[in-house]
N, C-alpha and C positions, 0 to 999 in steps of 0.2 A: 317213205318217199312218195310225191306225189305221183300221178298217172301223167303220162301228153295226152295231151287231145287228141280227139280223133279230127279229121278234117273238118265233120261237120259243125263240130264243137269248135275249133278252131272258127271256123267261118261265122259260126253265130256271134261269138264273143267280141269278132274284129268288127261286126256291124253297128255293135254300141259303144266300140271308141273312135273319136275323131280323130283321122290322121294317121294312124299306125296302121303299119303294113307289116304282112308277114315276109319272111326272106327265109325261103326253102332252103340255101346252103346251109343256113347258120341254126335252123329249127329253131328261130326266134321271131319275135316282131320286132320294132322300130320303128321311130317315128323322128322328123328333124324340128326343132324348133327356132324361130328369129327373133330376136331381138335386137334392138334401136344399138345395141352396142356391147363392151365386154363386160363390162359393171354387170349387166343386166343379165348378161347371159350367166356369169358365175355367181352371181346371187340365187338364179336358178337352179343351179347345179350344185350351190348347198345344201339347198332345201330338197331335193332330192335324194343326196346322201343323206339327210339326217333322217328322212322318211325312211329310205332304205334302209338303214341301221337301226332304226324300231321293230322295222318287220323283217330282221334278220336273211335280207333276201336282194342282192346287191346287183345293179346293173352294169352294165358296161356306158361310158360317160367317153362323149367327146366335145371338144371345143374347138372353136376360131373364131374367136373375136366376138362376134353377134351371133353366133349359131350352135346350138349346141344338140345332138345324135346322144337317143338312148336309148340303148339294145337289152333286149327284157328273152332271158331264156334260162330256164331250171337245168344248171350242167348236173346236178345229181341222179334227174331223172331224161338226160338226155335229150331236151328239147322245150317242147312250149309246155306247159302248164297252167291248170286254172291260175296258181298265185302269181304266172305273169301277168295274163290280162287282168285281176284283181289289181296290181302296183301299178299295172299302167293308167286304169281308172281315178288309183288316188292321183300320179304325177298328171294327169288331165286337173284335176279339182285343186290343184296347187292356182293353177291360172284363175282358175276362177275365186281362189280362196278361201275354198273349204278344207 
């Protein structure tokens, strides 16, 4: 099982992703994303579950229309983990298309 970060590790990690924020209740990060409509946004939200389903490491997915919330926390090891902020980096490089 992995470790959580410590804060500081926490804080280094959230500096080199765009947009995601930590959220102390949930010992998770988060970040919201927009798109132009729903096509768009659940087209996104596949390609995140199928990522997630390679890397056997699954986030919490929400949607409304053009926006779609994705909550990144290790429940095995009780909060944040390196292999959150790692999945959050790949769903960043989805946009960009790597």
């Amino acid at each position: 099982m992995p470790d959580t970060l410590t804060p500081a590790e926490r804080e280094a990690a959230l500096a080199g992703l765009d947009g995601w924020i930590y959220d102390p209740a949930a010992s998770a990060i988060r970040r919201d994303f927009r798109f132009p409509g729903f096509s768009e946004a659940f087209a996104f939200m596949t390609r995140v579950a199928l990522l997630a389903e390679r890397a056997d490491h699954h986030p919490e997915l929400w949607n409304a229309y053009g926006r779609v919330r994705v909550t990144l926390s290790t429940h095995s090891a009780g909060g944040l983990t390196r292999k959150d902020t790692e999945m959050a980096a790949r769903i960043d490089g989805l946009l960009q298309g790597s």
